[in-house]
Phi, psi and omega in degrees: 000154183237136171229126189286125178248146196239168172244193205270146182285141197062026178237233208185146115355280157333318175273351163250359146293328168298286182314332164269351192271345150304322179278346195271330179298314190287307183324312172094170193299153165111025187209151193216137196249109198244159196211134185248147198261116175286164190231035166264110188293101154257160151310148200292153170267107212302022156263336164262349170329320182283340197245319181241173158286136193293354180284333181314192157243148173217156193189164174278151152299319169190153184293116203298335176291329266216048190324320201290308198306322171284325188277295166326295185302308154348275198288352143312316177309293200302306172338271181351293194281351156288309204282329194230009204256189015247153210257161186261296173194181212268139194204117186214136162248130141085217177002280198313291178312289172327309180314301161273004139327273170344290185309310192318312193297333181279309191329286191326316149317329316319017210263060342244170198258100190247035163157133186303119107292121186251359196202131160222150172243127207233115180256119182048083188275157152292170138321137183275159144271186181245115189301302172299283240262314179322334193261333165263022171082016193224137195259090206221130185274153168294202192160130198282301175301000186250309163272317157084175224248085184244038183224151191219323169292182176301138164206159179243119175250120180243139192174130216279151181289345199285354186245026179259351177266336149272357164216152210212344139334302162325319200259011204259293223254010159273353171265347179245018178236150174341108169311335178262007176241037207212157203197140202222167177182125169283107188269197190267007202275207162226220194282079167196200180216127178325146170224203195298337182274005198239069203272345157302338194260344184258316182310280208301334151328304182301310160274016188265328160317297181303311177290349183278319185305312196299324195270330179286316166331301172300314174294336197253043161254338159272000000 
């Protein structure tokens, strides 16, 4: 399959290429990765601090306050995957999740549908916003009791235990994609995605991915 990933807010491209090249080993050959840059300039994110320099550059997808800003960006995603697709699915951490979230939920609306994602995989994700009210300047989170089960592919939600009782998104936004095509898994971490030191945390990742992959596969053979 081929996927586009997107990061985390106040990290890089580099830094979920890094973060991802455990999971990307064990997955194995037959998959291929393009990693889109975000273009808001941030401060390092205190989950990488330890590891890259805080000096470095880093960045966001869009300014969190900001609908123009969030919007802007949407629709840069949406380009992209006309331009550069077509993508099989999505790989999102933090931010990033939110962002393809957000796209997955307009696609499904049709506003506008600019390429079959057939899968997305989500670390620690963000909350979708409401794709129409976001287009009239208004920053409005989904909500499952509210919305209702509005991301309709397979999708993997990964996400450490020590950070679900403090963020609360993840377990949010897993709740707004199809109970049956969705498939979730807790490593022992907090807010990151398991790496070689976690080889337990990276299997269950690996397989939560493979099943996800496998029910996408599967729909588009009917």
């Amino acid at each position: 399959m081929r996927f586009l990933c997107l990061h985390g807010q106040g990290t890089s491209s580099q830094v979920l290429e890094v973060q991802l090249s455990a999971v990307q080993y064990q997955l194995g050959d037959g998959h291929t990765y393009e990693f889109v840059e975000g273009t808001v300039p941030e401060s390092a994110a205190p989950e990488i601090q330890a590891v890259f320099s805080p000096d470095g550059q880093y960045f966001g997808y869009f300014a969190e306050e900001s609908p123009e800003s969030c919007l802007a960006a949407l629709n840069s995603l949406d380009r992209y995957l006309q331009v550069e697709g077509p993508f099989d699915g999505l790989i999102a951490f933090s931010q990033g999740g939110a962002l393809a979230s957000t796209l997955l939920v307009r696609q499904n609306l049709g506003r506008p549908r600019a390429t079959d994602l057939k899968v997305a995989i989500f670390f620690s994700g963000g909350i979708p916003v409401d794709p129409v009210l976001l287009e009239q300047g208004v920053l409005k989170s989904l909500d499952h009791e509210c919305n209702g089960e509005v991301i309709r592919v397979p999708t993997a939600h990964v996400m450490g235990r020590t950070e679900s009782g403090e963020l609360q998104w993840p377990s949010k936004l897993v709740k707004l994609c199809r109970a049956d095509t969705r498939d979730v898994f807790h490593h022992e971490g907090g807010h990151e995605i398991p790496g070689i030191k976690d080889r337990a945390g990276v299997t269950g990742v690996v397989q939560v991915m493979r099943r996800a992959m496998w029910r996408a596969q599967a729909a588009s053979r009917v």
